[in-house]
C-alpha positions as CSV (number, residue, x, y, z in Angstrom):
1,X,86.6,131.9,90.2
2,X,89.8,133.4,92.0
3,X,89.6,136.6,94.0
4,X,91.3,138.5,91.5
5,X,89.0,137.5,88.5
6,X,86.2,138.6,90.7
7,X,87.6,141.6,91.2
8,X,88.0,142.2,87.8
9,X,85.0,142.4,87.0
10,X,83.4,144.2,89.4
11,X,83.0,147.9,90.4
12,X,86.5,148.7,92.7
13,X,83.6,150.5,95.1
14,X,82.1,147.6,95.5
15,X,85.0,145.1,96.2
16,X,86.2,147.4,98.6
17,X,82.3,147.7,100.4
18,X,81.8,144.0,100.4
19,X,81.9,141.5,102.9
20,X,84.4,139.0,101.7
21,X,84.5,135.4,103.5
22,X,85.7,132.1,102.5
23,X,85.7,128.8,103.9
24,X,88.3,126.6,104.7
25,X,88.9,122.9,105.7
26,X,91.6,120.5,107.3
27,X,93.8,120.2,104.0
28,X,93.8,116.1,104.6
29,X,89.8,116.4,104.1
30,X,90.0,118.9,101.5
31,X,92.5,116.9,99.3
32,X,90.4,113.5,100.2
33,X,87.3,114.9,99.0
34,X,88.8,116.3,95.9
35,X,90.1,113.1,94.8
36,X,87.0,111.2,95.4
37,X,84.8,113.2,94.0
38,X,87.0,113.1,90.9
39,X,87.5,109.6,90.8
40,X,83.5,109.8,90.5
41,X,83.7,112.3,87.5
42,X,86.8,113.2,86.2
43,X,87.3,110.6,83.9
44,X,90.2,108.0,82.5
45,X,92.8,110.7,83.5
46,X,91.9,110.7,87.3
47,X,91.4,107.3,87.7
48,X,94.7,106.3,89.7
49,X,95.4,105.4,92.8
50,X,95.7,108.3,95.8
51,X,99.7,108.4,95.9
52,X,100.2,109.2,93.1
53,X,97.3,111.7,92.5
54,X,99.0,113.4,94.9
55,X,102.1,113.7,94.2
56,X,100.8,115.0,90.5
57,X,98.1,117.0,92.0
58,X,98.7,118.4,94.9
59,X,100.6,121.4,94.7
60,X,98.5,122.7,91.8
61,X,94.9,122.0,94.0
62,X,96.4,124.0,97.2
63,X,97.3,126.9,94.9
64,X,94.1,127.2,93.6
65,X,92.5,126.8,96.7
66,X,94.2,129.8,98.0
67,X,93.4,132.1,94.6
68,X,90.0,131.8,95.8
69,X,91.0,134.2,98.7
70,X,94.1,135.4,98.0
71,X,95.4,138.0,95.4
72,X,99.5,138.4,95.3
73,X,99.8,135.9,98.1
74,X,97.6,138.1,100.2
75,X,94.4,136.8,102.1
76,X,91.2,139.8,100.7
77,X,88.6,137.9,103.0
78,X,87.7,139.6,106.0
79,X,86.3,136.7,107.7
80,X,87.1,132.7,107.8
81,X,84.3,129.8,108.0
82,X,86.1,126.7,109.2
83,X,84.1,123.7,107.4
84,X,84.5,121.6,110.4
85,X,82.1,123.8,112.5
86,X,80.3,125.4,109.1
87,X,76.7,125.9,110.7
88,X,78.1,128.1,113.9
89,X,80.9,129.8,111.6
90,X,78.0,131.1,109.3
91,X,75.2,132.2,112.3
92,X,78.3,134.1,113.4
93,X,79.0,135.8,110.0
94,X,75.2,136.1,109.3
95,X,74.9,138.2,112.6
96,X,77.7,140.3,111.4
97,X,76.1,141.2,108.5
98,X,72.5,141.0,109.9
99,X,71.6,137.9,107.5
100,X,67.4,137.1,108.4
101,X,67.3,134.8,110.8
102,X,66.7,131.2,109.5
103,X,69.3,132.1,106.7
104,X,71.1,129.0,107.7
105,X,68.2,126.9,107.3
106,X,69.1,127.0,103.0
107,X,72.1,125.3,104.4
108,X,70.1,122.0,105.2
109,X,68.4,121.9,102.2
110,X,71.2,122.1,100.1
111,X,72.5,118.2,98.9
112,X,75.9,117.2,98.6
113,X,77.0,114.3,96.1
114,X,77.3,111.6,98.7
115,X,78.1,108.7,96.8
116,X,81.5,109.9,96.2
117,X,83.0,109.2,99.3
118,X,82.2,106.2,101.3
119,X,84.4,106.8,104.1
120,X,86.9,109.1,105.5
121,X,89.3,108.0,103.7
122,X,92.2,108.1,105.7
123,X,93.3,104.8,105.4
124,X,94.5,106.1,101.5
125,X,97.3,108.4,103.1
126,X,100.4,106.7,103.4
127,X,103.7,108.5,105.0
128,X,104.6,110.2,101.8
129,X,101.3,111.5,100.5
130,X,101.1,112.9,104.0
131,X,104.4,114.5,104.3
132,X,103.6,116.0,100.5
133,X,99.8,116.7,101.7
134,X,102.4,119.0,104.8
135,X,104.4,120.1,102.3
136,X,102.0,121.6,99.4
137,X,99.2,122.4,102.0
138,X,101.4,124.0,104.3
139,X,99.5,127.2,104.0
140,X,96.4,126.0,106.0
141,X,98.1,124.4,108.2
142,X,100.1,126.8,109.6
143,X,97.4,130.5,108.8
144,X,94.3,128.0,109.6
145,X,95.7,125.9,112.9
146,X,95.3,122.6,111.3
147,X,97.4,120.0,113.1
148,X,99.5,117.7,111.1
149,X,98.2,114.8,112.4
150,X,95.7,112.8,110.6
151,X,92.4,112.5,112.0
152,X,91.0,109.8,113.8
C-alpha cells in the first residue's frame, strides 16, 4: 500500500504521531529479487529473460518502490532500515521507540521463499540492464548511497 493510501485512511492525528520507517535495499538486489520471485509466480507474462524484463519493468517497479515512502515526491519516513544490515537497523529503531527487547527475535522466525533465487544473480545484468537499472533506480542510489557498481 503507498504512503498516501495509508494516509488516507487513517486519522491525520495519527499519521502525524506515528513513527514512520521503511526499508530499503541496493536497487541491483531489489530489482533481482523482484524478477525471480516473479519468474516463480507471476505467470506466462513474466516468464522472459532479465533484459528485457527490465527494460519493460523497471521504471514502473522503482516508482512504486518509492510510493511506499514517498507522497508528491517527498520521503514521509522518519527513519531508514538498510536491508543489507536489517537486524542492527531494526535494534536501533526498536530502542527509539522502546520496542521489548527480544522484538527482533520475530525476525528469525519469519521464512522467506527461498526457492526463488538460487544465486545472486548478478551474472543476469549485462551493461544495458545495468545502465537502465542506474537510470530508473537512480533515486536509491544517489538519497540511499548505493554505489553503482555491481556487487561482488
Amino acid at each position: 500500500m503507498s504512503a498516501s493510501e495509508v494516509k488516507s485512511k487513517i486519522n491525520l492525528d495519527i499519521w502525524n504521531k506515528y513513527f514512520k520507517f521503511t526499508v530499503v535495499r541496493n536497487p541491483f538486489d531489489q530489482i533481482l529479487s523482484w524478477y525471480f520471485w516473479l519468474q516463480a509466480t507471476g505467470g506466462k507474462q513474466f516468464r522472459m529473460s532479465f533484459k528485457p524484463f527490465v527494460s519493460l519493468k523497471a521504471e514502473e517497479f522503482f516508482e512504486s518502490n518509492k510510493r511506499v515512502f514517498m507522497i508528491d515526491e517527498k520521503s514521509v519516513a522518519n527513519d531508514v532500515l538498510y536491508y543489507e544490515h536489517l537486524v542492527e537497523d531494526f535494534i536501533r529503531v526498536g530502542k527509539k521507540l522502546n520496542l521489548p527487547e527480544g522484538t527482533i527475535d520475530l525476525y528469525d522466525k519469519m521464512s522467506t521463499n527461498n526457492w526463488t533465487r538460487k544465486t545472486r544473480g548478478y551474472d543476469l545484468i549485462d551493461h544495458e540492464s545495468r545502465d537502465l537499472i542506474i537510470e530508473k533506480g537512480s533515486y536509491f542510489f544517489t538519497e540511499f548511497g548505493y554505489s553503482q557498481d555491481l556487487p561482488t
